[in-house]
C-alpha positions in Angstrom: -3.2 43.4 6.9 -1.3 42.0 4.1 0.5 38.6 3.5 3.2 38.8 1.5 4.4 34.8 0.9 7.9 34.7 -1.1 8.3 31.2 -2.9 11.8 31.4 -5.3 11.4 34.1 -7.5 8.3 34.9 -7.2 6.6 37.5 -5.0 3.1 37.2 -4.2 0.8 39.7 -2.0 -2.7 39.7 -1.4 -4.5 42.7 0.4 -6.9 41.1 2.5 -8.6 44.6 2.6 -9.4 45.1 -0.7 -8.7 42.0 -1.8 -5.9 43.0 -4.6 -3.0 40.6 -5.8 0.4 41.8 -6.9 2.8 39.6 -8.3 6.4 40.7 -8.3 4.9 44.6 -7.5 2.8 43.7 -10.5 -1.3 44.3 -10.0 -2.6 41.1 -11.6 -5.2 39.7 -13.1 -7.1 37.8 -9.7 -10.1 37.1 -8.0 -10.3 35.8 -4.5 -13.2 34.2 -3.5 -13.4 32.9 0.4 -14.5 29.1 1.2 -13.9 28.5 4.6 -12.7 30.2 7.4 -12.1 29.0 11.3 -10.1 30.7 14.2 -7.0 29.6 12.8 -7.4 28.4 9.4 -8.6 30.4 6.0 -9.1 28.5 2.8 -9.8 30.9 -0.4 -9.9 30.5 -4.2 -7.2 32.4 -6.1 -7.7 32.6 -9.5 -4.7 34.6 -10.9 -4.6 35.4 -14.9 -7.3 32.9 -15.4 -5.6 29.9 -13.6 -7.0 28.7 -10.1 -5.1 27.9 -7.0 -6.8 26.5 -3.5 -5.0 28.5 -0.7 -5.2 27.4 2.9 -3.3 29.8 5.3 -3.1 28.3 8.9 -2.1 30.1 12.1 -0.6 28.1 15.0 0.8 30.8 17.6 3.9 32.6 15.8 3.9 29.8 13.1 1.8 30.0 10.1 1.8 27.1 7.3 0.3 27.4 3.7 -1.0 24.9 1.4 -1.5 25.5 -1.9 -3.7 23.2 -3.9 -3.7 20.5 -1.0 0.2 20.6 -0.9 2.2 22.1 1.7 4.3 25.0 0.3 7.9 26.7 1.9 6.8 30.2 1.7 8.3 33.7 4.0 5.0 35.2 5.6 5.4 38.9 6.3 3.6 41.6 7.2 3.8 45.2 6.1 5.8 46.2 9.5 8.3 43.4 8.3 8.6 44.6 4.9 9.3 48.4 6.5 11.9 47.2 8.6 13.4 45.3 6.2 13.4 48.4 3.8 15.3 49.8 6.4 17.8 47.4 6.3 16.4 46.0 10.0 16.3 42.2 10.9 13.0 40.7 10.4 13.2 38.7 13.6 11.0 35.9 13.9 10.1 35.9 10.9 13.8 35.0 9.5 14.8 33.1 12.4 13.0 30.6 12.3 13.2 28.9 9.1 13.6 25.5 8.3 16.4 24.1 5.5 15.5 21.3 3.3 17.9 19.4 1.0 17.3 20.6 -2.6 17.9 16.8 -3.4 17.6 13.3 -2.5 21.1 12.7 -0.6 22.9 11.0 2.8 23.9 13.9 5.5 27.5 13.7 5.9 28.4 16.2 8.5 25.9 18.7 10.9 28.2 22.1 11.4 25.8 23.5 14.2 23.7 22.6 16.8 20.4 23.7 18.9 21.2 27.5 20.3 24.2 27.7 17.6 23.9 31.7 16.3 24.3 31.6 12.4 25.3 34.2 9.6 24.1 34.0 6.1 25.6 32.0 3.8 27.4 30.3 7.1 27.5 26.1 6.1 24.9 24.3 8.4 25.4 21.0 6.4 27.3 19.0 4.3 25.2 16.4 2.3 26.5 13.8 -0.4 24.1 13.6 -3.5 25.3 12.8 -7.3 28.2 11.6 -5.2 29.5 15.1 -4.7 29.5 16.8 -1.5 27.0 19.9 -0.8 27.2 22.6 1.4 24.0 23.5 2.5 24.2 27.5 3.9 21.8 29.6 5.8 19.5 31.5 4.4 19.6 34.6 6.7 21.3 35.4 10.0 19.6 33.8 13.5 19.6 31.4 16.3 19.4 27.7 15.3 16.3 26.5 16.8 16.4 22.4 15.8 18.1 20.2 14.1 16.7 17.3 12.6 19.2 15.5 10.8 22.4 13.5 12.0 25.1 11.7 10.0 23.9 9.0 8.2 20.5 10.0 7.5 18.9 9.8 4.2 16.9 12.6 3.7 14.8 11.5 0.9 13.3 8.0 1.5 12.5 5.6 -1.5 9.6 2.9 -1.1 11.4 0.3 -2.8 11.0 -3.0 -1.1 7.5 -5.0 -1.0 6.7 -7.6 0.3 3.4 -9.7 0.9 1.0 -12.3 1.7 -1.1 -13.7 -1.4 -4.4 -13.1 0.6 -3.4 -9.7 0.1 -2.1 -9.5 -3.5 -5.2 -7.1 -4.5 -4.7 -4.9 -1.5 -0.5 -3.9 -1.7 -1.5 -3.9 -5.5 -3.6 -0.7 -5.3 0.0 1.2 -3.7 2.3 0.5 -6.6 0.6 2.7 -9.3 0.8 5.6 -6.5 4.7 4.7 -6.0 5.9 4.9 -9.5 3.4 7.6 -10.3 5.0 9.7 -8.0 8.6 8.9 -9.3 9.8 6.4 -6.8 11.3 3.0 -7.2 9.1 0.0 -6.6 9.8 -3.8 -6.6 6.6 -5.7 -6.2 7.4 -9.6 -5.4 5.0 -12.6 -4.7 5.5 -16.0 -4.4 4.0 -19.4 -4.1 4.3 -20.8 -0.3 4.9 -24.3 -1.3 5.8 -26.6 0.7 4.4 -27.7 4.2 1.4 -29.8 5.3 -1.0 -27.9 3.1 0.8 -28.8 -0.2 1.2 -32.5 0.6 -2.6 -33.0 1.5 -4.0 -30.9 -1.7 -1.5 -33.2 -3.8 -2.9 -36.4 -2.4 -6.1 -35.2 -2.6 -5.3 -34.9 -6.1 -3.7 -37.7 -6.9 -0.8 -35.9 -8.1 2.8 -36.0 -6.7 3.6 -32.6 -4.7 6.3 -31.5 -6.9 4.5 -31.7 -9.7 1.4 -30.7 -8.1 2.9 -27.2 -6.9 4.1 -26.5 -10.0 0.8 -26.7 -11.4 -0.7 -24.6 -9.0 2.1 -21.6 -9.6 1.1 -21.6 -13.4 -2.4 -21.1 -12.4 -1.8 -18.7 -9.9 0.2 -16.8 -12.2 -2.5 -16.4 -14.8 -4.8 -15.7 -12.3 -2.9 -12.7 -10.6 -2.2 -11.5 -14.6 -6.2 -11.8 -15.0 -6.8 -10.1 -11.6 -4.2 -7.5 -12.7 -1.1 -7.6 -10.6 1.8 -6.4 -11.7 4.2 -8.1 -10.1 8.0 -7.8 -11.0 8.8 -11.4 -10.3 5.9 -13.8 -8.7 8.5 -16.7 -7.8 8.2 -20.1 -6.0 9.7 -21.0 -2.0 10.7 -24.4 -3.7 13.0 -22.4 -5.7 16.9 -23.3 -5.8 17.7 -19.4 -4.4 15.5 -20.1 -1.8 16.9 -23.9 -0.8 20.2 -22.0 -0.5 18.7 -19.0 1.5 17.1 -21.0 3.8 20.2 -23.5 4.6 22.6 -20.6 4.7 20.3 -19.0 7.2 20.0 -21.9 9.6 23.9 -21.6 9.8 24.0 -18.5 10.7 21.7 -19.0 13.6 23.8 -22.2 14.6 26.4 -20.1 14.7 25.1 -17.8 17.0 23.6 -20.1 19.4 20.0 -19.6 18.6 18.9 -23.1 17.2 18.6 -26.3 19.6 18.8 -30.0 18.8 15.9 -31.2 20.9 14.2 -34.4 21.4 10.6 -34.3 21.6 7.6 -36.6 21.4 5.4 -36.0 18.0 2.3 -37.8 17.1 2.3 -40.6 15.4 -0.1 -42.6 13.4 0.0 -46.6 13.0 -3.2 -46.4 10.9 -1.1 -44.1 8.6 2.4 -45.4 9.3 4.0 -42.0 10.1 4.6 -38.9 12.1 1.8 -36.2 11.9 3.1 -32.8 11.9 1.1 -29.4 11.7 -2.0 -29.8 9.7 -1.7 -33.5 9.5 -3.6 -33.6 12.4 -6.9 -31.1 13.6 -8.5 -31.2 16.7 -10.1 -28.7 19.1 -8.5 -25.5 20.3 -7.4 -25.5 23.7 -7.4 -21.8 23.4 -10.9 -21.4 21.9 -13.1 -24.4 21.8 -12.5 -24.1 17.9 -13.5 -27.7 16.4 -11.5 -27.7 13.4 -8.7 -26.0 15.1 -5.3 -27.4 13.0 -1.8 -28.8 14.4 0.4 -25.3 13.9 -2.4 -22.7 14.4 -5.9 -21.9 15.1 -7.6 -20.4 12.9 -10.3 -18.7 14.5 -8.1 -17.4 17.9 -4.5 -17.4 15.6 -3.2 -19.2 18.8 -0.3 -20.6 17.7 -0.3 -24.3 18.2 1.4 -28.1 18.5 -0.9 -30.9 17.0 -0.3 -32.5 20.6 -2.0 -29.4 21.9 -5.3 -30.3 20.4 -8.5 -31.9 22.3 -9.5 -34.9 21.0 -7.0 -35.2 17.7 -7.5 -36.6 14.4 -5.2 -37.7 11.6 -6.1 -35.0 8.6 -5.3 -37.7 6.3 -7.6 -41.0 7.0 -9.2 -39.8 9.8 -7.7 -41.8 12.5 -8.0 -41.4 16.0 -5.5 -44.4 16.9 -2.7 -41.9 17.7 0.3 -42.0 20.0 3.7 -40.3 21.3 7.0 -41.5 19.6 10.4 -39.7 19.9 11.7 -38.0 16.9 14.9 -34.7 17.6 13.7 -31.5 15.8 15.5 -28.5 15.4 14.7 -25.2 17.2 15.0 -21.6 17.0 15.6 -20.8 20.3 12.9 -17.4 20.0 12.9 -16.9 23.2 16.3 -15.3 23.5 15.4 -13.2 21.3 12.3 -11.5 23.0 13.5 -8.3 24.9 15.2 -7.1 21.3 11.7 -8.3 19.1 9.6 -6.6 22.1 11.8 -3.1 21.8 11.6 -3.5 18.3 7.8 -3.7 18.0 7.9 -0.9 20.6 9.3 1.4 18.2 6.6 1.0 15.4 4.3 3.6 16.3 2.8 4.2 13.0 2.0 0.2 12.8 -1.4 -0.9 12.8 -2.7 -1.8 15.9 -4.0 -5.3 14.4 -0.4 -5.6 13.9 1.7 -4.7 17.1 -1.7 -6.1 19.3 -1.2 -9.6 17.8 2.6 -9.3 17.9 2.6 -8.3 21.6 0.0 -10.9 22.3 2.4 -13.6 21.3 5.0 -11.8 23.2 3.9 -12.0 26.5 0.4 -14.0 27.3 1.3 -16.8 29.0 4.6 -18.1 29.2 5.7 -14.9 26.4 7.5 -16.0 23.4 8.2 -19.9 23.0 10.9 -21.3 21.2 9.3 -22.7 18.0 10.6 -26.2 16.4 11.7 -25.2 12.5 12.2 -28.9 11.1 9.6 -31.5 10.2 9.5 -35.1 9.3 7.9 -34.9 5.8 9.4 -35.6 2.6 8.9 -32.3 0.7 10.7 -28.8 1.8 13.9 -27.2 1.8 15.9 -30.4 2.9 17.8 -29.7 6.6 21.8 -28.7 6.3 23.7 -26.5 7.7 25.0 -24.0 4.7 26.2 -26.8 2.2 27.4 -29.1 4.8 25.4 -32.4 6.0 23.6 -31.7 9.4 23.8 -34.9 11.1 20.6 -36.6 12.7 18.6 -34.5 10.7 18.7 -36.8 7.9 15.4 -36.8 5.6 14.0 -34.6 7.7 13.2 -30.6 6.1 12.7 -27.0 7.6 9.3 -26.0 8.8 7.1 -23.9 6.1 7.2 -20.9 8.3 11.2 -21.2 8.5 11.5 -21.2 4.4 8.7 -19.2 3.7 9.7 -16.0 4.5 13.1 -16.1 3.2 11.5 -16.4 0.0 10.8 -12.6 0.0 14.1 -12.4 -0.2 15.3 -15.6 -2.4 12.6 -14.0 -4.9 14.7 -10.7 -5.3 17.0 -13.2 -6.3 14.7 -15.5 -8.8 14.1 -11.4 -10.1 17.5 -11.0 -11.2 18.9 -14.4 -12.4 15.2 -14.3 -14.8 17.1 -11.5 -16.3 14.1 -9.1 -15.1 16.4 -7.1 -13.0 19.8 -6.2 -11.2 21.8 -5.6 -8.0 19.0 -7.9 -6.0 21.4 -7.3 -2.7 21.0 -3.4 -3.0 17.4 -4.6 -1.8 17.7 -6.8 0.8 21.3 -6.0 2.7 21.8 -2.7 4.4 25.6 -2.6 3.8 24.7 -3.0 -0.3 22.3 0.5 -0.4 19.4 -0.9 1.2 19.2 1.5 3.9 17.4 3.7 2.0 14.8 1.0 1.1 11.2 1.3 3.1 10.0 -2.8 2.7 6.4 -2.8 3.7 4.2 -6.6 3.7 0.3 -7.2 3.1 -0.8 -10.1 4.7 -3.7 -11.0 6.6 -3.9 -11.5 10.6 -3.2 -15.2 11.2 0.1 -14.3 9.1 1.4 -11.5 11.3 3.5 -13.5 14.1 5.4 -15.1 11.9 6.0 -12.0 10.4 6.4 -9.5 13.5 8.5 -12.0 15.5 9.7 -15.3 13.9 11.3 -14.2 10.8 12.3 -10.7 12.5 14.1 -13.3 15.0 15.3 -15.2 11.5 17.1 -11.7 10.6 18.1 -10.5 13.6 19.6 -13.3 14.7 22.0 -14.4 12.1 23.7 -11.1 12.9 24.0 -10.1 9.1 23.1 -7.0 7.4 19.7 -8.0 6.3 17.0 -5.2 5.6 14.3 -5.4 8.2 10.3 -5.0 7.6 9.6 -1.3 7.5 5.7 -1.3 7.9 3.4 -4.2 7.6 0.0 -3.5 6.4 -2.2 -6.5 8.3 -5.8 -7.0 7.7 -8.9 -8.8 9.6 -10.8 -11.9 8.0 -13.4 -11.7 5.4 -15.9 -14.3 5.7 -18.1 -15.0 3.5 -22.2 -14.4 3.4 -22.7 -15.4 6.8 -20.0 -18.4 7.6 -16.3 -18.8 6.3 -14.7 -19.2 2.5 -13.7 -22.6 2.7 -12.2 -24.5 -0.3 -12.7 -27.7 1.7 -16.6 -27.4 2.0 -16.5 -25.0 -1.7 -18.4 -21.8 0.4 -17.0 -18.6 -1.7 -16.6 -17.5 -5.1 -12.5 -18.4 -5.5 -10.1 -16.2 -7.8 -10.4 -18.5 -10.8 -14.2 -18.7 -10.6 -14.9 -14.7 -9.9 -12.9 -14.0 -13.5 -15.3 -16.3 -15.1 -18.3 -14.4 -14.1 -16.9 -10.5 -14.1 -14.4 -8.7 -15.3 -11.4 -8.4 -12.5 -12.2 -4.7 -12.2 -15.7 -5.9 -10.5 -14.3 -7.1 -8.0 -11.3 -5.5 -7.2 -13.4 -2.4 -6.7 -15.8 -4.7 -4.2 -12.8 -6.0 -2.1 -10.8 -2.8 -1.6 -13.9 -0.7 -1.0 -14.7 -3.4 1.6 -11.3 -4.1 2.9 -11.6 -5.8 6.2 -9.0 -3.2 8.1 -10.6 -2.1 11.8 -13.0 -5.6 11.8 -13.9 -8.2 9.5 -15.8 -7.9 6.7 -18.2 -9.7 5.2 -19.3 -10.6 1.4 -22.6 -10.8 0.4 -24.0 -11.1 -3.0 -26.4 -8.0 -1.8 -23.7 -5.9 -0.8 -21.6 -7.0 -4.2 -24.5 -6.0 -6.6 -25.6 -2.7 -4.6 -21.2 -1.8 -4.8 -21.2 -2.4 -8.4 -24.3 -0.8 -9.6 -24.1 2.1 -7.3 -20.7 3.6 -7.7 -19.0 1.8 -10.3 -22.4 1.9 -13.0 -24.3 4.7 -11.6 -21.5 7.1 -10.7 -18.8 6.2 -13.1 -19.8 4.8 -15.8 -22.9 6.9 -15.8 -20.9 10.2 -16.2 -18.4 9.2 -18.9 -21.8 7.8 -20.6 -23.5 11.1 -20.3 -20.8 13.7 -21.2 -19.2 12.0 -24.0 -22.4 11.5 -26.0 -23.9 14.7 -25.0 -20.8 16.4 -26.7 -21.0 13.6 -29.6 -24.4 14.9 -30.2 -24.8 19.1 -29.8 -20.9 19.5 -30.9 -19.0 16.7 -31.9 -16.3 14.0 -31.0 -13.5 17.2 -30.6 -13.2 19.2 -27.4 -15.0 22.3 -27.4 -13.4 25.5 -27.3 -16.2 28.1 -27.1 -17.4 29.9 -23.5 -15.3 30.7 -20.1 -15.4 28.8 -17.1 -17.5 30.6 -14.3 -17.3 30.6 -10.0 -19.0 27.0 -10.9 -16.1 25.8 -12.9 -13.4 27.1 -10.7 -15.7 25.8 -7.8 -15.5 22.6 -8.4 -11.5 22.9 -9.5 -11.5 24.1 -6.1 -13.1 21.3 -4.7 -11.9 18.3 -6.8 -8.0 19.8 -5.7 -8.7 19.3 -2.2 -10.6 15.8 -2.4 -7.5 14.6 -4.5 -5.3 16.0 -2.0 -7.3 13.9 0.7 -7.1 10.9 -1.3 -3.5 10.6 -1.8 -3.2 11.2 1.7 -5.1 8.2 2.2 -3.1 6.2 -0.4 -0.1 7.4 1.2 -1.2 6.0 4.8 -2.2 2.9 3.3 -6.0 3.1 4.4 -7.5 1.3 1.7 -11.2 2.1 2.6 -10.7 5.6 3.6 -8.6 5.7 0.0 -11.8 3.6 -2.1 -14.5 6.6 0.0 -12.6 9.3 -1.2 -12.1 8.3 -4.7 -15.9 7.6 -5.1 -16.5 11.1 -3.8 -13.9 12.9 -6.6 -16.4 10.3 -9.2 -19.1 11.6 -7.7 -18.0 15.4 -7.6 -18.5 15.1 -11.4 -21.9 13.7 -11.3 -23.3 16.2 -8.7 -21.6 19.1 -11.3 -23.3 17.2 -14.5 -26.6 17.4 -12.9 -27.0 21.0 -11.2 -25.5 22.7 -14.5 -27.5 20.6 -16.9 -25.6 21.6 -19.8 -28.4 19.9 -22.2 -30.7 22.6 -20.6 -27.8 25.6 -20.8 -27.2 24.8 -24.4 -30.9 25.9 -25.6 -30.0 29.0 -24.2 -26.2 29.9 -24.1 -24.3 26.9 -26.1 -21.3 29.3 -25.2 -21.7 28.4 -21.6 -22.4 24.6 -22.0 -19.2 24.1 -24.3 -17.8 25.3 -21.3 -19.3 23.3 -18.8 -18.3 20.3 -21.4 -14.6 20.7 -21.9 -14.3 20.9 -17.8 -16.6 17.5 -17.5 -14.6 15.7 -20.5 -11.2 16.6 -19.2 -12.9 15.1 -15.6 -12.0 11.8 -17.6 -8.9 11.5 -18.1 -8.1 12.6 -14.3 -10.8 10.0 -13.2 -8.6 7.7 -15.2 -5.3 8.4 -13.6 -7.0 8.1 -10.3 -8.9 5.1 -10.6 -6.4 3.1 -12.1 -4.8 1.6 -8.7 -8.4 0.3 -8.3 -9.9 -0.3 -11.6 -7.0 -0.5 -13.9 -8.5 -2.2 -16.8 -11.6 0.7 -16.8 -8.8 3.4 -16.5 -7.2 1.9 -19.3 -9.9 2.2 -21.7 -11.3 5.6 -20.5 -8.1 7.2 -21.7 -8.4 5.1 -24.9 -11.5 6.6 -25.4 -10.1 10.1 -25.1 -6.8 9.3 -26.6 -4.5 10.1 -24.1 -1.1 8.6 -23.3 1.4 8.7 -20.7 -1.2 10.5 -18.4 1.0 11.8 -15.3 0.0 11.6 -11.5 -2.2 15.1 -11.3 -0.2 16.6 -8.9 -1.1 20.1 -9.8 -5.1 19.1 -10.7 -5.9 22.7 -12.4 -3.4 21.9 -14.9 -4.6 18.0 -15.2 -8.3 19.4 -16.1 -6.6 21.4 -19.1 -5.2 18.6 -20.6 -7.5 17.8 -23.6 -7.3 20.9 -25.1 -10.3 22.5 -27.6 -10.1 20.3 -30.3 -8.5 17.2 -28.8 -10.6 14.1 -30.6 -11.9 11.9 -28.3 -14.0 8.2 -29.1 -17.6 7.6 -27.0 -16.1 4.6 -24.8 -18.6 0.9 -24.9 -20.2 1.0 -21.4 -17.5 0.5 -18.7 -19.7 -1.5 -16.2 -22.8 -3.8 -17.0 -25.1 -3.5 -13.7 -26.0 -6.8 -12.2 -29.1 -8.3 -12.1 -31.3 -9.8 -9.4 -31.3 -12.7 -11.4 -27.5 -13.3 -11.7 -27.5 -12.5 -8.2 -29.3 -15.1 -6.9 -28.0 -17.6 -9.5 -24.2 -17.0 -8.3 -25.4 -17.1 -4.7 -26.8 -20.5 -4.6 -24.0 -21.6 -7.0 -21.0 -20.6 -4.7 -23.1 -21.6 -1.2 -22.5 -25.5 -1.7 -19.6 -27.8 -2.9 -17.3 -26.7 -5.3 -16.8 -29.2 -8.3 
């Protein structure tokens, strides 16, 4: 039988019988070489005129899908029978009726002219979408029944990732998807901010000796150069103490008044003579009533992520001295009454089915164990925050009193859109963050890691929904489990872990980016080990990668020079693994697309390690003695390797990427969406430099000598 798929203009048939190719009635220039075949699937190489193609041609029932090079393609399968009845001027049947139509271009659907069961014409309008703020009539292609429609007023049908959001503890991880994002065209904003106020920010000051303002300013300067060492891009890494954010947070406490959803309520707090004042949150720790966790602290757990009150805790002790001398005092808080809110957060939750579990599980967790969702108090008596009003107007009985962290915090993401624009970095910060200002079409996604995610999945979604405006809601949330470190917890406290600041003055950032996003703690926790950090670098980053550029560029240095060479034809072992590396890419921005940073790190170490495997069973230092022809072949295909390594690797390794295509002088290197083409970039000739070695391995010695330097107290 033969297929004859119609893409535009272009006519394509391949005889499976004989195996010819005809393009546009044309007999061309092809070879078609089978790799895999199943009961319902066929993959072969197509090499027409020289230029290779993967084909996948799956069969489902009536329906058959193609890929072509890892990418699904729109295509009109027909046999000969449907070609001689369409000869005759005959309906094709199935074959033309059911066909989907796509939008040739990013737009909104305005009207839908048919429904389900609707009998169409050609050229009859189907319909009517608004792009380049013109109207479009979108027609159908042939005459038949209407099986589905998938579209309804209102619907964007072209989605832009434009919104990001995260925790810091996850800077590393949302990093690797921006490179992806724009590479692919789309608009990104990537924010961060400093979480500064809180109980955690007044004890590191005193601990310091420093006053809190002054303290937290500090800190965001250091963080700052730390995430530029570390290599994140941000567009704007602003600060919760921020004025956009004061105003944010105080405009959003009104509009919850307003709606009912915060309480005045007087409470009993803890209270400590020895220290002379009220102990919120982490001013006092204690054991978890959930757990048994000993060092469990006065707003959370840390080791259940039950979410606590410091008079919750067995046996409590003030954080700052000590104490144990602690009593019950009246003080009137504010809360937001969450609990109202939980059949609309619950159905809401429901409907994120491509969520993580770690996400929804914790989110239903806090839901409905116990009691279900509590109504959580969102002022504190401490003298550093967001200061408690109501809009601009005095809030009385609140005086000197500010919101809770986890009220302020997460406005930030938005306040920093903001900070974005009024630095003069960008515009139109609303078109972001409100749906009636173009941010329908905005998909916000947040990193963060696990004790984060109900604050995230149901406070600050209650925050949003509640004030009843049109603020854009989180999209997808990307949450991860704990990494612990060498057998125990990090902990600043104690100084257990290798922190930001100290890891850049050891290794390059590259180091250990690779490490944690080859290791990111996703389905469990993960662990750090020196071990496992040496074996991860010398193995794949060393051995694999660096090894290859190594090998091929000063091969070609020394049997031909620093040019490309142009002499010999690739062979099947050339297209073979063309072939293959198109399909492994294909799986890998997959991954990169689902946001499975593991799965994404395997599969990029397998395209590195494609090139070795290639290196090594053609030998080109062994094929040159006889056929130098040959190996100038096999060493243009394994130099322009590089370059697409580059392009690849640079969401994980960006400073390495860098410098590999410095080394083979290339710029503005494109996302390889068609990877035949990418491995002809460096044409014959193309002048390339033999790069300094990209990765130093590490020794036993500095193993050991970091390990017992990071086990103890940090100085």
């Amino acid at each position: 039988m033969a297929l004859h798929p119609r893409t535009g203009e272009t006519a394509l048939s391949i005889d499976r019988a004989d195996g010819t190719v005809t393009v546009d009635g044309d007999a061309a220039d092809a070879r078609l070489t089978p790799l895999r075949q199943s009961d319902r699937a066929e993959t072969v190489l197509l090499v027409v005129d020289g230029r290779p193609r993967v084909v996948t041609v799956e069969r489902d029932g009536s329906a058959t899908r193609v890929w072509v090079d890892g990418a699904p393609v729109e295509v009109d399968l027909r046999t000969d029978a449907d070609l001689l009845l369409e000869r005759f001027g005959l309906d094709v049947g199935d074959a033309a009726a059911d066909r989907e139509i796509h939008a040739p271009m990013p737009g909104l659907v305005l009207r839908v002219l048919v429904s389900s069961g609707d009998t169409v014409e050609a050229g009859q309008g189907v319909v009517v979408l608004e792009a380049m703020k013109m109207e479009n009539e979108l027609t159908a292609p042939a005459a038949g029944t209407v099986a589905a429609v998938h579209a309804a007023p209102g619907d964007a049908v072209v989605e832009r990732h434009r919104g990001v959001g995260l925790q810091q503890r996850s800077q590393v991880r949302a990093e690797v998807c921006r490179p992806l994002l724009r590479g692919r065209g789309q608009e990104v904003l990537f924010l961060c901010a400093t979480d500064e106020h809180g109980t955690p920010a007044e004890l590191a000051a005193a601990k310091a000796g420093k006053p809190v303002a002054e303290y937290c300013a500090e800190m965001h300067e250091v963080q700052a150069r730390i995430a530029e060492g570390f290599g994140l891009s941000f567009d704007h890494f602003g600060r919760s103490s921020s004025a956009q954010n004061k105003a944010l947070t105080q405009h959003f406490a009104a509009a919850l008044y307003d709606q009912g959803l915060i309480e005045e309520v007087e409470q009993r707090q803890i209270y400590s003579e020895t220290d002379g004042r009220f102990l919120p949150d982490r001013y006092v720790e204690g054991t978890c009533p959930n757990c048994g966790f000993e060092d469990a602290r006065g707003d959370q757990c840390d080791n259940c992520t039950k979410q606590l009150d410091p008079e919750d805790l067995i046996n409590p002790r003030s954080t700052v001295s000590g104490a144990t001398d602690l009593e019950m005092r009246a003080t009137k808080h504010l809360f937001l009454r969450q609990s109202q809110m939980k059949d609309k957060l619950d159905e809401w939750i429901n409907s994120k089915a491509d969520w993580p579990v770690l996400t929804t599980s914790i989110a239903k967790k806090w839901l409905h164990d116990g009691d279900g969702l509590q109504d959580r108090g969102i002022t504190r008596d401490l003298d550093w925050g967001v200061p408690v009003k109501r809009g601009d107007a005095d809030w009385p009985g609140m005086e000197g009193k500010v919101f809770y962290v986890w009220f302020d915090a997460p406005i930030e993401y938005i306040a920093c859109a903001q900070e974005w624009v009024d630095a003069g970095k960008g515009s139109d910060w609303e078109s972001w963050w409100r749906t009636d200002k173009g941010a329908d079409d905005v998909r916000y996604t947040q990193f963060m890691g696990k004790d984060n995610v109900p604050f995230h999945t149901l406070s600050f979604p209650a925050t949003i929904m509640g004030s009843q405006e049109p603020w854009k809601l989180v999209d997808y949330i990307k949450s991860f489990n704990y990494l612990n470190y060498d057998g125990g917890q990090f902990s600043t406290s104690r100084g257990r872990g290798v922190f930001m600041d100290q890891a850049l003055e050891i290794l390059p950032a590259d180091y250990w980016r690779w490490w944690l996003l080859s290791h990111a703690p996703e389905t469990s926790d993960a662990e750090f080990t020196w071990e496992n950090f040496q074996s991860s670098v010398n193995k794949d980053l060393a051995d694999v990668l660096g090894n290859f550029i190594s090998r091929i560029t000063k091969f070609c240095r020394s049997k031909f020079s620093e040019d490309v060479p142009a002499a010999g034809e690739y062979g099947p072992e050339e297209h073979a693994l063309i072939a293959d590396l198109t399909e492994r890419v294909a799986r890998y921005q997959t991954a990169m697309e689902a946001m499975e940073v593991r799965k994404s790190a395997a599969e990029l170490r397998a395209i590195w390690a494609a090139g070795n495997e290639y290196l090594q069973a053609q030998a080109p230092w062994t094929t040159f003695k006889t056929d130098p022809d040959k190996a100038a072949a096999q060493v243009r295909l394994a130099l322009n390797l590089i370059p697409l390594y580059a392009v690849l690797s640079a969401p994980f390794i960006p400073t390495a990427a860098a410098s590999m295509l410095d080394s083979m002088k290339v710029e503005n290197a494109a996302w390889p969406d068609d990877v035949p083409a990418a491995l002809a970039q460096l044409a014959p000739g193309h002048a390339f430099e033999v790069p300094e070695v990209l990765f130093a391995k590490i020794t036993d010695d500095q193993r050991d000598a970091w390990a017992e330097k990071f086990a103890g107290v940090r100085s």
